[in-house]
N, C-alpha and C positions, 0 to 999 in steps of 0.2 A: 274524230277531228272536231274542234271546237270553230261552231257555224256562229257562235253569238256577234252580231254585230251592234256598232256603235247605236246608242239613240238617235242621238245628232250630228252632227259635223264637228261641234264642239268639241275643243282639245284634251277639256276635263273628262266630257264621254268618249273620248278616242283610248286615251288610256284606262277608263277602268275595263273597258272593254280588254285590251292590252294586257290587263291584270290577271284576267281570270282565264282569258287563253294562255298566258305563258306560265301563270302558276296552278290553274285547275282548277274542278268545283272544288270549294273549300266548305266548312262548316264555317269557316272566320276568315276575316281576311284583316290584315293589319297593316294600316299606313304608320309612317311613323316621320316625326321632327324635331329637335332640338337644338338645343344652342346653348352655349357660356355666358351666362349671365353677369360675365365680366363688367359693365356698364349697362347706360339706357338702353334697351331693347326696341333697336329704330323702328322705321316703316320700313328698310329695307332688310329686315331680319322677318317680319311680318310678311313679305312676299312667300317664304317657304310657308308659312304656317296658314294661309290662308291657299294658297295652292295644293297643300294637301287637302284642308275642309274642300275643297271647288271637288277633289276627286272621291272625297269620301261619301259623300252628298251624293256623285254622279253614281258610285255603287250601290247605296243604298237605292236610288232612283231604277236599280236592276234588281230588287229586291236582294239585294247580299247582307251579311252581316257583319259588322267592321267592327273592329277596334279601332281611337286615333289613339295614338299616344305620343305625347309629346316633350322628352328628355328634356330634365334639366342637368346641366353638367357644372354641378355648384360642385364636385370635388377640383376643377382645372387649379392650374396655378395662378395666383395672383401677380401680372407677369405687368402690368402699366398703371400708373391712376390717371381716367381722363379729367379733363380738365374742368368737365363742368361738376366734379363731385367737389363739396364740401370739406374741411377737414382733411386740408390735403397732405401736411405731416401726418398727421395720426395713420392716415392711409397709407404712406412710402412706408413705414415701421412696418407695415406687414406684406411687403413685399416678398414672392416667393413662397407665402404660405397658402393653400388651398383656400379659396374664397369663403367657401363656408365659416373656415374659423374669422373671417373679414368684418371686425365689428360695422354696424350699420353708421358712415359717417351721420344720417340723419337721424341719430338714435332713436330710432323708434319699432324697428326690426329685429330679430334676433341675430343678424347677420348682416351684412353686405350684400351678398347673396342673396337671401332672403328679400332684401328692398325692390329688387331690380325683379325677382318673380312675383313678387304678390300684383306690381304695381301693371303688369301684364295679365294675371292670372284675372286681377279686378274688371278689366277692357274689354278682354275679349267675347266675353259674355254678350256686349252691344250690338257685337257684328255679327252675334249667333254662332262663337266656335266654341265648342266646349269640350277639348281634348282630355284625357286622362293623362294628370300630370306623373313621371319619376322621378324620382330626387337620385339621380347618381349618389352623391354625398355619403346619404343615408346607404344607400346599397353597400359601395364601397366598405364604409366604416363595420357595416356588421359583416364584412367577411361574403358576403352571399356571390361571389363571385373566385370567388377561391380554386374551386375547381379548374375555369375557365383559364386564371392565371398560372395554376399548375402546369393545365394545357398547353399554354405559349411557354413557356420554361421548355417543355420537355422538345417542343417545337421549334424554339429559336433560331438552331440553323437554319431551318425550312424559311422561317420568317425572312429572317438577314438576306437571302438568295434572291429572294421576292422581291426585295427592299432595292437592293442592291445593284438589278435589274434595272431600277430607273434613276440610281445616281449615279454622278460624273466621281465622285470620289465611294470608296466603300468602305460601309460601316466599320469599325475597329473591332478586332478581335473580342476586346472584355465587352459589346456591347451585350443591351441586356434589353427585353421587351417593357422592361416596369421601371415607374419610379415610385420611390419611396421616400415622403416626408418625413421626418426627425422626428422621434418622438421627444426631442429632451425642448428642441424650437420650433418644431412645426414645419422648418422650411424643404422644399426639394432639395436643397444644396446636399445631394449622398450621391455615396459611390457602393454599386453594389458588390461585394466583394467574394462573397461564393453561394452558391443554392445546393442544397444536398442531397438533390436529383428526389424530393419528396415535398415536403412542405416548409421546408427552414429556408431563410434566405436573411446573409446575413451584409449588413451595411455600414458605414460611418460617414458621417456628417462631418464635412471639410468647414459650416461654422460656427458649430459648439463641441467639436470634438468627438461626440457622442460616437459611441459604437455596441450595436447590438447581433443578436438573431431571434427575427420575430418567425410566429406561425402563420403561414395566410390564411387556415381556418378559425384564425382569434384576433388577428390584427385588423387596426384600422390604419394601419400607413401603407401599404402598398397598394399600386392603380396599375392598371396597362396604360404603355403608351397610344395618344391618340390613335393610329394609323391601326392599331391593335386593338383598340378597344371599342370602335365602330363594327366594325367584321363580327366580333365575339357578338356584340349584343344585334346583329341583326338573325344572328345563330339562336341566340339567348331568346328572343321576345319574335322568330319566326315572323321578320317584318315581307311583307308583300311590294309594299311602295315604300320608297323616301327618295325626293326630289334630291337636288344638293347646288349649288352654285355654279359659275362652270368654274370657278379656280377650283374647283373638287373634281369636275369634270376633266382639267385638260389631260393630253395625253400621258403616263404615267404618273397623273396625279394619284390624291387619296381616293379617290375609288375604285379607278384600275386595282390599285394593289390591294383595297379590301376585297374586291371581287375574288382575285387567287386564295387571300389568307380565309377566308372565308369555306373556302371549297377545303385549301389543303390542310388547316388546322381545325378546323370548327364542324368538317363533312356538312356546311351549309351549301347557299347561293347565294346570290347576290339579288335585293331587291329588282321590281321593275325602277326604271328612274328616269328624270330627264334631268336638263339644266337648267335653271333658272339666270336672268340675269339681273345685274344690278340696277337700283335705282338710285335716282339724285333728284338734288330739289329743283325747280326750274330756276336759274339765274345764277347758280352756286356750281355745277357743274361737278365731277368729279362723286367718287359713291363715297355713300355715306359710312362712317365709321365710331364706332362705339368707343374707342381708344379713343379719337380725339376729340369728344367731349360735344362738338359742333353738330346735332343731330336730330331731328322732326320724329317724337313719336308717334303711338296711333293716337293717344288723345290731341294733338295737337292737327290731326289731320281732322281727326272729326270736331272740334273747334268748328271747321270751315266745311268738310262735307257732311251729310247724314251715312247714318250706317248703313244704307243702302247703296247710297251713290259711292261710296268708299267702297264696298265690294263692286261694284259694277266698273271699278276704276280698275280691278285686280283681274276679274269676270270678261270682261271685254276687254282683254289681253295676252293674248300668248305668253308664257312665260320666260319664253328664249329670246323676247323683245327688250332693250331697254326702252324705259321710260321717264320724265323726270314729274315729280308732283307739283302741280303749280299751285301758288297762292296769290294769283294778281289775276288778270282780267280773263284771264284762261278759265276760271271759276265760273263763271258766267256760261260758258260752250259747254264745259262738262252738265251742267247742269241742265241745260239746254239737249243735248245727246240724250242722256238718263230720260226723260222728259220722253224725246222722238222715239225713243225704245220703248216705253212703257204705250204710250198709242200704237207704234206698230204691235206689239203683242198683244194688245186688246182688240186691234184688228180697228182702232179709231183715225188709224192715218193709212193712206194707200202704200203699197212696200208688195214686189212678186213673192212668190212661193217659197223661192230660196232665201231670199231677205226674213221675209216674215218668220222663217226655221230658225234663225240662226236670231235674229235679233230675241225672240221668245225665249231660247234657250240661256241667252243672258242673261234676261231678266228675270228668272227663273233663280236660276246662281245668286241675281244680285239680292234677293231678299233674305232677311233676318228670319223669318217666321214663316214662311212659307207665301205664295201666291196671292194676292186680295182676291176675293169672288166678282168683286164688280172694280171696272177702272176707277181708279183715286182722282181723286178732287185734283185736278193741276191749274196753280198760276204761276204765272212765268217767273223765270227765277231774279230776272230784271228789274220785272214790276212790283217785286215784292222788297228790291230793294230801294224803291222809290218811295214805294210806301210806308216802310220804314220811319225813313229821312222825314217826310211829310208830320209820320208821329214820335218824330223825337227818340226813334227807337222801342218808343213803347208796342211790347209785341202786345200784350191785350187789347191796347186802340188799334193799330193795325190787322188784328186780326176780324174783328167788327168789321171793320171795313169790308171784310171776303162776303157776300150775303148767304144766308143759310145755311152755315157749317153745321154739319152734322160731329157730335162729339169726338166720333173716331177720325175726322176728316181735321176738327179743329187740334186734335193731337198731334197726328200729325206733320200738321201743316205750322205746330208749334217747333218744334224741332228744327226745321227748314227755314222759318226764322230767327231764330236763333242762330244759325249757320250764317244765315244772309248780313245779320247786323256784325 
């Protein structure tokens, strides 16, 4: 029996602990996260991707060896344009084609697709997360998955039963596990019309007429459906953790039913997991959403916090909490919190035993780079917006004003000005 217990009280050290009793000593252990880069990549998409860093961080801290890997699912359909993209015709014209093929409205990408991961892949670096990216897309199109989509073909009754189990109407007889884009338009709009209990599976496109039978060992038009093609690649890449939403969570949602398809087509499990919940901006109310264009990324959050106070915002939060991120005088408190953590963990402010555990372990989480050796230079996050004001906003008169910064202190304490103005 597996005696390992938590470090902390910590929910990130509660679960990896979680991890390795319910999946075993491992040589590797593999968290994993992704998303549809269908639009901006908000802050509240960045809840899952910083909540798996909180846990992978918290394994390695038990000396484990992790994998993060963090899906991109650039083959989805191009199914809305929101509204803060540019180039909004050109963008309805490709409606219904897999986003990959999605020219970059802001032409400077080789995709659509492409715009919306690099401009994530660039950020996250600052907060200290550096996942191993996958391009589904790329997978897809060379076929490397063929096998896997054999596997649900020959499975789909099993599948449908699964399915079927938590709708109110049931699937139709011709249903089918895959969709297949057109090769003559690119678009989903097919209907699959027989599989030849092997590799053939043949289609036509209701609009360009098109009708083929492709190979799934050679083709790049055929995908499993979502519900299908979560399950296979937790099979596929042998993931240990992956958090999910709770609309993923509720009761026979998509993970209930990957957890069965998983077992019955795939002979996997189902990762450890929990639910996350959603976040909104303070005053705006309502979660945020990538469809409708209306949306705070992470650079606009660190605009106004540091990458540290930004994860300590993630860090000193449960992730079954909602939250909303504020940008008005609430900025002030956080700043002030982050502040009263970093002295109790330095042991410079009084806090009991169990205070002192629990706020350390935070702050711990909330750095980029690991721990400073000695407590950091703090001025209040107030005063430093006075002082500001006083020079005009100029951060190099204002910082003068701090006496005796040490270079690594005037660093930064650069940063945090910058925030402040």
């Amino acid at each position: 029996m597996n005696t390992l217990q938590p470090r902390s009280p910590h929910w990130a050290d509660v679960y990896a602990t979680k991890v390795v009793r319910e999946k075993g000593e491992k040589a590797l252990y593999t968290c994993a996260s992704g998303i549809t880069p269908s639009g901006t990549v908000h802050i509240g998409n960045f809840r899952e991707i910083i909540s798996v860093d909180l846990v992978v961080r918290a394994l390695r801290d038990l000396d484990k060896k992790v994998r993060f890997i963090y899906s991109w699912d650039d083959y989805d359909v191009f199914r809305k344009v929101p509204k803060n993209m540019p180039n909004q015709e050109m963008l309805e014209a490709h409606l219904r084609e897999p986003i990959t093929l999605v020219p970059d409205p802001y032409g400077v990408e080789e995709s659509y697709a492409r715009h919306h991961e690099r401009a994530v892949e660039k950020v996250l670096p600052q907060v200290g997360i550096f996942p191993e990216y996958i391009y589904q897309a790329k997978r897809y199109r060379a076929s490397q998955y063929a096998e896997q989509i054999k596997k649900a073909l020959e499975k789909r009754e099993v599948i449908r039963e699964i399915l079927n189990a938590h709708r109110t109407e049931p699937l139709p007889d011709d249903w089918w596990p895959i969709s297949v884009f057109c090769g003559g338009c690119n678009r989903d709009t097919t209907d699959v019309i027989s599989w030849d209990n092997a590799y053939g599976v043949e289609y036509a496109c209701s609009s360009c007429g098109r009708k083929e039978t492709v190979d799934l060992r050679s083709t790049s038009l055929v995908k499993l459906f979502w519900r299908v093609d979560w399950p296979m690649r937790w099979a596929y890449e042998q993931v240990d953790f992956e958090p999910a939403g709770k609309d993923h969570h509720t009761e026979g949602g998509s993970f209930d039913t990957a957890r069965e398809i998983v077992r019955e087509v795939y002979g996997g499990e189902a990762p450890v997991s929990f639910q996350y919940d959603f976040i909104s901006i303070k005053g705006r109310g309502g979660k945020i959403s990538s469809s409708s264009g209306e949306v705070i990324d992470l650079y606009d959050v660190l605009a106004v916090y540091t990458p540290e106070v930004t994860r300590y915002l993630f860090a000193g939060t449960r992730p079954n909490t909602e939250f909303a991120i504020s940008f008005d005088l609430d900025v002030i408190k956080i700043y002030e919190d982050y502040d009263r953590c970093e002295r109790i963990a330095f042991g410079m402010e009084p806090a009991d035993e169990k205070r002192r555990e629990k706020e350390r372990r935070i702050y711990e989480l909330s750095q980029v780079e690991g721990v400073p050796k000695t407590m950091p230079f703090q001025v209040p996050f107030r005063h430093l917006c006075n002082l500001l004001q006083i020079a005009g906003g100029d951060i190099e008169k204002t910082l003068d004003m701090l006496p005796d910064l040490t270079p690594d202190q005037r660093e930064r304490m650069e940063v945090r000005a910058r925030c402040a103005w």
